[in-house]
Each structure stands twice: as structure tokens, then as C-alpha cells.
N, C-alpha and C positions, 0 to 999 in steps of 0.2 A: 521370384522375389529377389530383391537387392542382397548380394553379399556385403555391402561397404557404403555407407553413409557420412555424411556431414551434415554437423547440425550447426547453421548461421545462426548462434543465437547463445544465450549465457544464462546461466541463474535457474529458478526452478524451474524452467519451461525446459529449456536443455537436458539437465537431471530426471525429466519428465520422459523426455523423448526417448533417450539412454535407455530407460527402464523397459520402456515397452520393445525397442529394439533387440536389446539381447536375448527377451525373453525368446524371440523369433529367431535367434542365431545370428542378428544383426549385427556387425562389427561397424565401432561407431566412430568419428573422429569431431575433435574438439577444435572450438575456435577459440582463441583469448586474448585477453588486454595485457599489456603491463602491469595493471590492478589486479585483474582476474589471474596472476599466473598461479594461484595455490586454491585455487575454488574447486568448490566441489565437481562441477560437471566436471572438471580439470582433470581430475581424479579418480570419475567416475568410465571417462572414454578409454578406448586401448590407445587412442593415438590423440596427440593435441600439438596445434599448430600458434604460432605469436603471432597475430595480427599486428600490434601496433603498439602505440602510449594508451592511457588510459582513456581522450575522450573519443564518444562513439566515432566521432565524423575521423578518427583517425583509426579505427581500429573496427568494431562491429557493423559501421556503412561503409567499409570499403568493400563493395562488391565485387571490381578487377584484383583483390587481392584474396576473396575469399576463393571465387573462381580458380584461380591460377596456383591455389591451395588442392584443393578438389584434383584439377585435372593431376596432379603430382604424386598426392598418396591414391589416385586409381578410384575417390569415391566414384558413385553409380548416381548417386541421386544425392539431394542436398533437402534439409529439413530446415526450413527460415524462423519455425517458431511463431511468437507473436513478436508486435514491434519490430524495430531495425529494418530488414529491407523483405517481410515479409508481405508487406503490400507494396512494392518496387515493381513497379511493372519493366523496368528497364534490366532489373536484375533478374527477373522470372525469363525475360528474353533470350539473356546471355547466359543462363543457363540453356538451354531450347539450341541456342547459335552453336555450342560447345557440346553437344551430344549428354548432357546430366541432366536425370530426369529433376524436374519442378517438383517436391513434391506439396502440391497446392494446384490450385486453377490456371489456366491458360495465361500469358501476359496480355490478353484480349480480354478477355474477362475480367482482369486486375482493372486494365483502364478502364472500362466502361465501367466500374464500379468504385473506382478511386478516386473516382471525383464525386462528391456526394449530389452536384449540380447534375451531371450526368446520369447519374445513379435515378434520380429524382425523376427526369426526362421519361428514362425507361419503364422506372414502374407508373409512370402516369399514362403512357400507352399502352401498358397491361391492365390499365383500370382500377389501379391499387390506389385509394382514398390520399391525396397529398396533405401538410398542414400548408396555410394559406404562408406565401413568402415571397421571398426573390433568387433565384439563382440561375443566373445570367452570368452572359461572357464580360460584361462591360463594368469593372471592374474601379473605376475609377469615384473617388472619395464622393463626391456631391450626389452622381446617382445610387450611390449605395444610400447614402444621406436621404435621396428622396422617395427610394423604396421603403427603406427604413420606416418614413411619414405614413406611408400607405399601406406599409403592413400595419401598422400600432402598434402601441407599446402595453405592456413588456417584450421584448423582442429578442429573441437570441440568435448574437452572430458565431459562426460557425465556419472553422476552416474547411474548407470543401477535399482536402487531401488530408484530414485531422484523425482523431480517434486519441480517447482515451481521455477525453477531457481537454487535450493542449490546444491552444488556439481558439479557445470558446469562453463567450461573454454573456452575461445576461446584463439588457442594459433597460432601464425603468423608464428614463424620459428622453427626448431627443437634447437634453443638456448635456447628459452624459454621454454623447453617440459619440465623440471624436475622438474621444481620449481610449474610449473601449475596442473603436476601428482599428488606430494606432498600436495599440497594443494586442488585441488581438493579433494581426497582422502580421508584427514582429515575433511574436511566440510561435507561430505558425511557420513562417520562413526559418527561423531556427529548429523547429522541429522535426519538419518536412521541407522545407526547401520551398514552398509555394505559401505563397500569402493571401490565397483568392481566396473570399468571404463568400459564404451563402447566408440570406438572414432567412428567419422563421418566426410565424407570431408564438409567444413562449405561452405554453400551456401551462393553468398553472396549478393543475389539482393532477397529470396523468400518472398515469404507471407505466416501467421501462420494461418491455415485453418483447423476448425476441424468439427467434425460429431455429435450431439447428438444423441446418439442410447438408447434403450430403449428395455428388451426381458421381456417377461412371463415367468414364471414356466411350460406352455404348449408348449413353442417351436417357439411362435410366433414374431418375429420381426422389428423392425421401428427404421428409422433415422426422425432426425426433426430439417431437412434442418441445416443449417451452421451456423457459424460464425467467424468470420474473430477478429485474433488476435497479428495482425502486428505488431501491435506498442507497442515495449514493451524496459525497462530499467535495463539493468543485466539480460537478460533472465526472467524479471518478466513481466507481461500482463499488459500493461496502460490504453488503452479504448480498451475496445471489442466492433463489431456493428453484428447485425444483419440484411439481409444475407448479404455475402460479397458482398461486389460490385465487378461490371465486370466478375461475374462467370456464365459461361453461365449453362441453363438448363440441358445440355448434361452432363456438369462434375459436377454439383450436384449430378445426378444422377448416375455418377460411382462412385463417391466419396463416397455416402449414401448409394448403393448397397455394395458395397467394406466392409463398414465397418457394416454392418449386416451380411454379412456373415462370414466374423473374428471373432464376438460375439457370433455368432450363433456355430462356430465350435469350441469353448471354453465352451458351454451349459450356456453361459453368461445368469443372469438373474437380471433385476436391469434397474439403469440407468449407462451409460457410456459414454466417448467420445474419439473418435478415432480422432489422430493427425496426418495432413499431412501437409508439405513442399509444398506449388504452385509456382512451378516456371514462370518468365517471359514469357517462351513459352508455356504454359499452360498447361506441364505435372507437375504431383503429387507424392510424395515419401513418404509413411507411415514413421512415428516420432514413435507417441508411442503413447498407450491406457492408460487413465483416467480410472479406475476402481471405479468410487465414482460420487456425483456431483459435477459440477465445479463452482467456483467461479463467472462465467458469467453465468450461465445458464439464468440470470435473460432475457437478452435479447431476448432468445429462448420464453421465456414466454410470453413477449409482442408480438411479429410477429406472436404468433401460439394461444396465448387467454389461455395456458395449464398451470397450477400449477403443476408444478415436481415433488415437495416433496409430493402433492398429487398422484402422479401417481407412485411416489416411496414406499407409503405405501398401496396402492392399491394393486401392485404386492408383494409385504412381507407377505399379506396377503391371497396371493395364488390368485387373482382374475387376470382373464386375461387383456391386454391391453386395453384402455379405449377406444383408437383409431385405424382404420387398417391403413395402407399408404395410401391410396387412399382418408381416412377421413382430412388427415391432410394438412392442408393448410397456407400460407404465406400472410403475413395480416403489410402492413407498413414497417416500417424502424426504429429500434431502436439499442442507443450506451447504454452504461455501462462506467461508466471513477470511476478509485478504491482513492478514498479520502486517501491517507498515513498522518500519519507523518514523514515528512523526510524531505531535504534541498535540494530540484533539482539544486540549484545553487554551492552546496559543491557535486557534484556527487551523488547526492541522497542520502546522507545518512543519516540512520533510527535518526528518532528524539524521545525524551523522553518528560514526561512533563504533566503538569495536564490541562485539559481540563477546559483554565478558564471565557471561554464567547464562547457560539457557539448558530450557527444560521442558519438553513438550508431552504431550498427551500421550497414554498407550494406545497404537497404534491395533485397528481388529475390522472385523466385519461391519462396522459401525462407524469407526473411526478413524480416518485417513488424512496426511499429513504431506502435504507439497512441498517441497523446500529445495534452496539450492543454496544456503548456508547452512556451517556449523559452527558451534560454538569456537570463538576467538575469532571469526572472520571479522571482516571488516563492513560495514555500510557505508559505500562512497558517496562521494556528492557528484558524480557523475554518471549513475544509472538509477532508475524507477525503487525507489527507497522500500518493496515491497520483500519483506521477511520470510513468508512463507503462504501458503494456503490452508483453511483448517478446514475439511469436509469429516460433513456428518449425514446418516441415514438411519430411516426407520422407517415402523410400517407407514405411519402418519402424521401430521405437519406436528401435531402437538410435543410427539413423542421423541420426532427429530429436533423440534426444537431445543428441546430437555435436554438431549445432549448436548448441545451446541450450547449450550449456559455450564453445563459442567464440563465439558471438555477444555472451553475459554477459563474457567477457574482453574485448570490446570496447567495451564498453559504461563510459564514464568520465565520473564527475561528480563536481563539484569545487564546495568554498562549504559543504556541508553533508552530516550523515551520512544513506548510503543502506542498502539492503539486498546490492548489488548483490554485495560477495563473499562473502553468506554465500548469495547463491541461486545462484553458480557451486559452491562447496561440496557445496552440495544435489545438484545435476545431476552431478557427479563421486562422488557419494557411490557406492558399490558393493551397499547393501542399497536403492538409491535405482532403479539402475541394473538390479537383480535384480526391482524392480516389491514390494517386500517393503513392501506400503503401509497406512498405518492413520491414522486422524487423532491418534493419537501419535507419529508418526513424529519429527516435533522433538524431542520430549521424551526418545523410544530413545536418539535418536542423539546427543544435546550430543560426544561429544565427535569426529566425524567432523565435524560441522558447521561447528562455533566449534575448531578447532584452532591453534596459535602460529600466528602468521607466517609467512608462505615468505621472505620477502624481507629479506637477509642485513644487518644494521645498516651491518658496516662498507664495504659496497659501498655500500648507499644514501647513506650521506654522504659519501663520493668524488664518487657522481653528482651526488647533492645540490650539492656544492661545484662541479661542473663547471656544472651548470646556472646558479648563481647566477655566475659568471666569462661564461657564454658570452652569457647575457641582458643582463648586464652592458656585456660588450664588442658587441653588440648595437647598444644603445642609443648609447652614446659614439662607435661610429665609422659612424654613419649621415649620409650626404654628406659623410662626409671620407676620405683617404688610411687603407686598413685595413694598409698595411704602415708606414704613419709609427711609429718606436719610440715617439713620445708616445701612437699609439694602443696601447700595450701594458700590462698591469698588472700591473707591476713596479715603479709608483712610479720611472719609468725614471731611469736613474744611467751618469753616462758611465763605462767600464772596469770595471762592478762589476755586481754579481748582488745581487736584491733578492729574500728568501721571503717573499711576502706569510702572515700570518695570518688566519684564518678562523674564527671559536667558531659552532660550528652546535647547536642547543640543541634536544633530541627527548626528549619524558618524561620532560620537567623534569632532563636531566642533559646538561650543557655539555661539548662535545667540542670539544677545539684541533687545527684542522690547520694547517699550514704548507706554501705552494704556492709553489712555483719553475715560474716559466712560460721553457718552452723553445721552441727554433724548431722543434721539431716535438711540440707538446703541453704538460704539464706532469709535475713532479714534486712528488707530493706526499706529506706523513708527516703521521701518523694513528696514536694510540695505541702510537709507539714503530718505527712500519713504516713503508717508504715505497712505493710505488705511480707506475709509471710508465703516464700516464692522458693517452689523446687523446679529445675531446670536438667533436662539431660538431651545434648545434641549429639545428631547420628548425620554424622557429614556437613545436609546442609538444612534437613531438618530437626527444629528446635520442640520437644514438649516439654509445657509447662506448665504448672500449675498453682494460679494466685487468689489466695486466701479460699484454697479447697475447689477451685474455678478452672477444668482442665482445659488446654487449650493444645493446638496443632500446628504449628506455621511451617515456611519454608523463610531463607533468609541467602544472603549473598554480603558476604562480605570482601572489600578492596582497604586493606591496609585502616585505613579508622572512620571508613564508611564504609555506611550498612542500611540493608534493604530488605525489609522485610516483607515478604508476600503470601497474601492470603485470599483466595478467593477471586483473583484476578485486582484486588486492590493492594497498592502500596504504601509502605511507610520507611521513610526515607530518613535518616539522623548521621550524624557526626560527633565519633570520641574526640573531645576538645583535649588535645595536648600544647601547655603554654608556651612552649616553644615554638607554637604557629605562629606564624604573622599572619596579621589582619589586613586585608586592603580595603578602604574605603572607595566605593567609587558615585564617583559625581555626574557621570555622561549622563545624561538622557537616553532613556534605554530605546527609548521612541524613532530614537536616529540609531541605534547601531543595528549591525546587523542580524537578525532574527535568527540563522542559520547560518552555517559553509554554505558559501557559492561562489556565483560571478556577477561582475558589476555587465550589466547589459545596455543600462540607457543613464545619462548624468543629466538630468532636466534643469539644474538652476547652477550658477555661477557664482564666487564672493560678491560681496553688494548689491547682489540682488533679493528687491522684497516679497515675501512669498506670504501666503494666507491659509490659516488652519484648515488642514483637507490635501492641500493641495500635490500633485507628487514631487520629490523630490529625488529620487533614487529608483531605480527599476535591477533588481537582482533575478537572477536567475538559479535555481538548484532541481535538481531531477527534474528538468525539462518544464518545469513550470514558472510561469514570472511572478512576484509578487513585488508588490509597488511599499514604496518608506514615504508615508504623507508626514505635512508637516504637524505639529502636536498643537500648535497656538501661531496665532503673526507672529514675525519676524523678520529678520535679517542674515542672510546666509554669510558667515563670516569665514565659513573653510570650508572644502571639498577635499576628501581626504583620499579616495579612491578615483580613477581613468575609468572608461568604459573598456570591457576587455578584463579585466583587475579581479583572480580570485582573494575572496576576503572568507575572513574565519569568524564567525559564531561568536559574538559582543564584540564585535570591530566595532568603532565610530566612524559611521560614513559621511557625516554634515554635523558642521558647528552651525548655532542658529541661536539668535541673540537677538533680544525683546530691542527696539527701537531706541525705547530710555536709556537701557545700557549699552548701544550703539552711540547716541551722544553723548554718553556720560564722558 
């Protein structure tokens, strides 16, 4: 076994790797950014090396600098993680060329499977069912265009060196094919450096079903069993479960035979996971091969009792497989649901932001918890915006799911937008709960998903208002007399009664309450009513109880904003104090920009006329592009941003003015 490791790689996957390492007596070393230099994995290695500035291509894809790191502190072996240069077949090499072990599959094996056109080739000679498409050397725009024709539409294009969603399109008619090539194309070469396209006819009811496989350096072979990864957002994975539901024994088993012997005829050695299409009629269509570990494996862990990244440095180390097939066995029901920062209700997109109050689930034999943030870190606009991992297990899918609804209600973070109550939504959902799964399942269900509010306006700013009195009083009578009337907030007055006022301001609309603090609580009025309200807060939890009506929250407050969470939903307000300024803003929210990032493509120039739809802007943030269409016709009167050009979160990127007010 290795005494000294390196792990290419950052965030929970690294902190992942760490763990299982020292359990083995592994001594670990860290790679970092500029950004990354107080992160956890940072913290968590005996030893940590400065790559670079913050973005990847200068710091986590330098390969000659992780290398030349390795051979200096003496690592043995190098652990790439997922992403970055874990499917680098050039860097798997150079490791190989420099005496450190890979720990992952051959750089022979990387290639043949790194191209998903190649990938495709191979398992069509093993007789593994293809989806009808094109992936081909000849790359050039018209015959993609005339494949495109002859596959049919709906059609999804696909970076052939891709993964993770980047570089993939789903495109409906051939009007839409150039714009989606283009940009595909360009997301892809930024992400991976290769812009070659594979297209597929796009299925439009499957489920996303894949294989953990696992070989030796001896030749020997094992899948370990499924997992079903349906439900996902822009081609990215939402909750993964272990095993899929409704999959019978039979096509486990061709499925898991299938994809060992692909491994097997590639001299695959490592961990891997093979991706298949399950259609509603129960046949299967090879996707593509994971050359690395996946992002879910966790749930593979829980069903099977097995540490991966143990079983991945086990065989690096030349030792055979821990397990034969026949050892390995399926044990409960467990999900995976991926913690983002991002806005599910603005179309998910990626959010930035300092982690400034979080709070996670208790951690047990049920309930496990991935991460490579803590609280006060940062969420850059230069790495995969993903927060943490939340795994749950039980004996069976219903009872795991249960958790997985109550563990996401515990789950509270505060400073920036998550995902986190529209994946308790998901897990309560009832066609969710029925296993009714398709990789459009988001798209079925909008309005189960994203439905109102639970959580009642005029209680929350009751609590709201209690919260900001009890923190209040709090602070003020800390090392003094808590019963002195001066510590009271009443503006105390001898023989008289004071209602203090209170403007609490929630969705831009100002609400006045008036609070009479009594010797047993308060009384307070609120649009016309009044409310008899006792409050007592322990940190950051507030109880309280309105008009006899007990109630329990958690809240987070930042100087005169406050966030109150319950149940995985929020309620958001601001103590209005009049010496704020107001700013009115007049931009069209439609042109600025939706998030931090980079300007990546500028499509339209001043005086030029543009038509509602059309793009105008191509931004870039955590590896994804997202396009600024025009809102209405117009006239482009500014361009405010270069291509190249980091821009901040309601920047104005294009001025655009209606024709009349052009010649006015």
C-alpha cells in the first residue's frame, strides 16, 4: 500500500478522498488555488501545495505542475478525483512516464473511452444495443447538419470528450441546429478543450441507469449493482438512489454483465461506470463510460457496506479485488440529493456568495453528509457551484426516502441561494415517491415542484419581529441586570406604556407593526390585528408562540436582514431603518446579468436591429454558458461588456431601445 498520496482535485471529492486515506494510514497531500488557499481539503491534508490563481486552466488543469509537485514531496501515487484532469488521458500518461502510480484506469483505457464516439464504436462490437445517431470523425458543420436530418428530431448534441452536462444540447427542430452546434461546440472546447460533437436521437420518456464496475490489474472483473439517475436539471444529476427501482433482476444482470465485459475488452483497471438509456419498454441503450469515480458513488456504498476510494487504492496498488460477484450483495435503499448553490426558481442558475450561517443534518448510520465547505467559505464563480452531498439509507426505498425529506428539512443555509427546498419538494413529491422517473421528470412536474410558499406572511413577520426584539435584547443586556426596566424595549417611561414601532420590508413592500412589550411577552398589531406573542431565542433558534399557536423555527440573521427557516422553506425580510437610501432601478433586468461570471461570446454591436428571442450575450459561470436573449425588437444602443470581461450579478450587459425611441 502507498505511504504518500496526491490528490489532483479540490472540494468535497478531495475531503472525500482524505478521509478514507488516513483511515489506512495514508499521508495525504493537497493541491490549491489562490481561491482555495483556506479550504477545507486545505486543512484537512498533512501537506498542501499552490497551484496557481484561481481559474482551473491556471491552476487545477495544470498537469506539468501537479506532476512536478508529486515527484518533490515524494508522493507514490496521485488520486485525480472527478473532473479536472481525471479523464486526461495525457495526464494519466505522465503520470505512468514519471514512475506514480494512476490511481484510476490505464491512459489506454481513458482514450478509448474518452471519446464517447469511440466509446460508442467499442461497445457496438460487444453487441451492447446503441441509440440511433452519428458519431463520426468528420466533424465539419453541414454533415453534422445532415446527420442531424437523418437522425430526427428531438435530437441531442453531445461533446464526445464531455461529462457532467457541459457541452450538451437538446435541440427540437432543425431551425434551431446552428445556434445549439455553435454553442455547444464552444462550451465544450472551453471545458475540455475538444469541440467534436456526437449527435443521438433524444429519448424522450428514458431513465438514467448506470453500472458501477470495478477491474484488477489480474484481469478480474465486477459490477456493483445500479443506480438510477433520472432526475436531473440541464443534463446535470439531482438525486441519485440506489438500486433503481422496478428494475428487475434479469436486466441488472445484463446490464452489469454488459458493462464488465466492455471494461474488460478495454484491459480497464480501476473503478468505472458504464451509462445506459432504460427505456419504458424495458430495453437499454449504452450512453457512455465514466472512466473515474462518480459523483454518486456514495449510494453504491451504502447498499453494498464497500468504501470505493478504498477499493480504488487497493487496486493502484496492484492488489486484487476485495470482492468476487458472487460476494457482493445489495443491502437497503439509499438516495444522494447534490446541495448546489444556485436559484431553481430563476432556472437554476449557479449562485455565488459567502457561506454566512449553515447548518446541517446529524450525521449517523442513516445519515451522511459530503462536503468540502464550511461555514464562512466562499462559493466561487470559478468552480462547479456544488455545496455538499446529502446521503441517506434504510431498509427500503420508502423509508429512505422519509429520511431524505427530513434530513433536507434540516438542512439550513443562510448568505446565499440553494437548491435545498426545491429538493425537499422533489423527495415529497407523490409521482416522485411512486418511482414515476424519466429524465424529464423536472420539466412534468413544475408545478409540484416550485409551488407557493407554505409559510404564512403574517406569522412570519410576527416571528420576524420577535426575532429582531429578542437578538436585540440579547445583545443589550449581556453582563447587565436582565430584569432592570432600563433593560426593557419600551423606550422605558415612568407610569406609562410605550408601542414601540417596527417597518419590516419583504418583496419590496413595507409592513408597520406596533409592539407593546408586556411582563409576560408582547403585544403586537399587524395590518389592523393584534397578536398576543411570547418569544424566547436560544442562538439561532426562535420559539414562539401566537395567540396560544406553538411554533419552532431556525433564523439567521446579518445586521437588519433576516432569514427565517423552516422545514427547508424560507422567509426572507428587512428591518427598514430611515436612514437607508433607496435606489430605484430602471435597467431591464432581462439584459443584465443573471449571475457572476464571464462574458464569452458578444453577438450584436450599437445599431444593430435585433428581434425578441434572439441572443445577444453568451456568459459563462461554473463551466456552463447561458445565453441574454432579447426581451422585445429593438435596437442595440450600448454594449457594455468585451468578450473575455468578468461581470458581477445585475451588471447591465446591452442597452436596447424600441425603434420609436431610436427616432425619437
Amino acid at each position: 500500500m502507498f505511504n504518500k498520496i496526491l490528490i489532483a482535485n479540490r472540494g468535497e471529492i478531495a475531503c472525500r478522498v482524505i478521509k478514507t486515506a488516513h483511515r489506512l494510514g495514508i499521508r495525504c497531500v493537497a493541491v490549491y488555488s489562490e481561491a482555495d488557499a483556506n479550504a477545507r481539503h486545505v486543512a484537512m491534508a498533512d501537506e498542501a501545495f499552490l497551484l496557481g490563481p484561481a481559474p482551473s486552466s491556471e491552476s487545477y488543469l495544470r498537469a506539468d505542475k501537479v506532476i512536478e509537485i508529486a515527484k518533490a514531496c515524494g508522493a507514490e501515487a496521485i488520486h485525480p478525483g472527478y473532473g479536472f484532469l481525471s479523464e486526461n488521458t495525457g495526464f494519466a500518461r505522465a503520470c505512468e512516464d514519471n514512475g506514480i502510480a494512476f490511481i484510476g484506469p490505464p491512459a489506454s483505457a481513458i482514450a478509448a473511452m474518452g471519446s464517447k464516439s469511440a466509446a460508442k464504436a467499442i461497445m457496438q462490437d460487444a453487441g451492447v444495443p446503441l441509440v440511433p445517431g452519428y458519431h463520426g470523425d468528420d466533424q465539419t458543420p453541414a454533415v453534422l447538419k445532415q446527420e442531424a436530418e437523418k437522425c430526427g428530431f428531438p435530437l441531442l448534441l453531445k461533446a464526445v470528450a464531455g461529462g457532467g452536462g457541459k457541452g450538451m444540447r437538446v435541440v427540437e427542430s432543425l431551425s434551431e441546429f446552428d445556434e445549439a452546434l455553435t454553442s455547444a461546440c464552444r462550451e465544450a472546447k472551453n471545458a475540455f478543450g475538444n469541440p467534436d460533437m456526437l449527435i443521438e436521437r433524444y429519448l424522450t420518456q428514458p431513465r438514467h441507469v448506470e453500472i458501477q464496475v470495478f477491474c484488477d490489474s489480474q484481469g478480474n472483473g465486477v459490477y456493483l449493482a445500479e443506480r438510477d439517475c433520472s432526475v436531473q436539471r440541464r443534463h446535470q444529476k439531482v438525486i441519485e438512489e440506489a438500486p433503481a427501482p422496478g428494475l428487475s433482476d434479469a436486466t441488472r444482470k445484463a446490464m452489469g454483465e454488459a458493462a464488465v465485459l466492455a471494461a474488460q475488452a478495454i484491459d480497464y483497471v480501476g473503478a468505472g461506470t458504464v451509462e445506459f438509456l432504460y427505456d419504458v419498454d424495458g430495453s437499454f441503450f449504452f450512453m457512455e463510460m465514466n472512466t473515474r469515480l462518480q459523483v454518486e458513488h456514495p449510494v453504491t456504498e451504502m447498499i453494498t457496506g464497500q468504501d470505493l476510494v478504498q477499493w480504488q487504492l487497493l487496486i493502484a496498488a496492484g492488489e486484487p479485488l476485495p470482492q468476487q460477484q458472487h460476494e457482493i450483495c445489495i443491502n437497503g435503499h439509499a438516495f444522494e440529493a447534490r446541495i448546489y448553490a444556485e436559484d431553481p426558481d430563476n432556472d437554476f442558475l449557479p449562485a455565488t456568495g459567502r457561506l454566512s450561517y449553515l447548518r446541517t443534518p446529524t450525521e449517523s448510520d442513516h445519515v451522511r453528509v459530503d462536503t468540502g465547505v464550511i461555514e464562512g467559505d466562499e462559493v466561487s464563480v470559478y468552480y462547479d457551484p456544488m455545496i455538499a452531498k446529502l446521503i441517506v439509507w434504510d431498509d427500503n426505498r420508502e423509508r429512505a426516502l422519509a429520511r431524505l425529506a427530513k434530513a433536507l428539512g434540516e438542512y439550513r443555509i443562510g448568505g446565499i441561494k440553494t437548491n435545498v427546498r426545491f429538493l425537499r419538494n422533489l423527495a415529497l413529491a407523490a409521482p416522485f415517491k411512486a418511482a414515476e422517473l424519466d429524465t424529464g421528470f423536472i420539466d412534468k412536474h413544475q408545478s409540484l415542484l416550485f409551488p407557493p410558499a407554505k409559510l404564512d406572511t403574517s406569522e412570519c413577520l410576527l416571528m420576524a419581529a420577535c426575532f429582531f426584539l429578542q437578538s436585540d435584547k440579547a445583545s443589550c443586556t449581556t453582563g447587565k441586570d436582565p430584569y432592570s426596566p432600563f433593560a426593557r424595549q419600551t423606550s422605558w417611561r415612568l407610569n406609562s406604556s410605550f408601542a414601540r414601532p417596527m417597518q419590516l420590508v419583504q418583496a419590496e413592500q413595507r409592513h408597520d407593526l406596533s409592539i407593546l412589550e408586556q411582563e409576560c411577552g408582547y403585544e403586537i398589531s399587524l395590518d389592523g390585528a393584534r397578536y398576543k406573542v411570547n418569544a424566547a431565542l436560544r442562538d439561532d433558534t426562535l420559539d414562539v408562540v401566537i395567540n396560544g399557536h406553538r411554533r419552532t423555527l431556525f433564523g439567521y440573521r446579518n445586521n437588519n436582514l433576516l432569514t427565517l427557516m423552516d422545514q427547508g422553506e424560507q422567509f426572507s425580510c428587512q428591518l427598514h431603518v430611515e436612514s437607508f437610501g433607496e435606489t430605484d432601478h430602471h435597467s431591464d433586468a432581462s439584459l443584465a446579468a443573471p449571475m457572476n461570471g464571464a462574458v464569452v461570446a458578444v453577438l450584436v454591436e450599437p445599431g444593430q436591429a435585433v428581434s425578441k428571442g434572439d441572443t445577444l450575450v453568451v456568459m459563462e459561470a461554473m463551466k456552463m454558458e447561458h445565453s441574454i436573449r432579447a426581451p422585445r425588437d429593438g435596437i442595440v444602443s450600448a454594449v457594455f461588456f468585451a468578450e473575455g470581461e468578468l461581470v458581477a450579478d445585475g451588471a447591465e450587459l446591452v442597452s436596447l431601445v424600441v425603434e420609436t425611441e431610436e427616432a425619437s
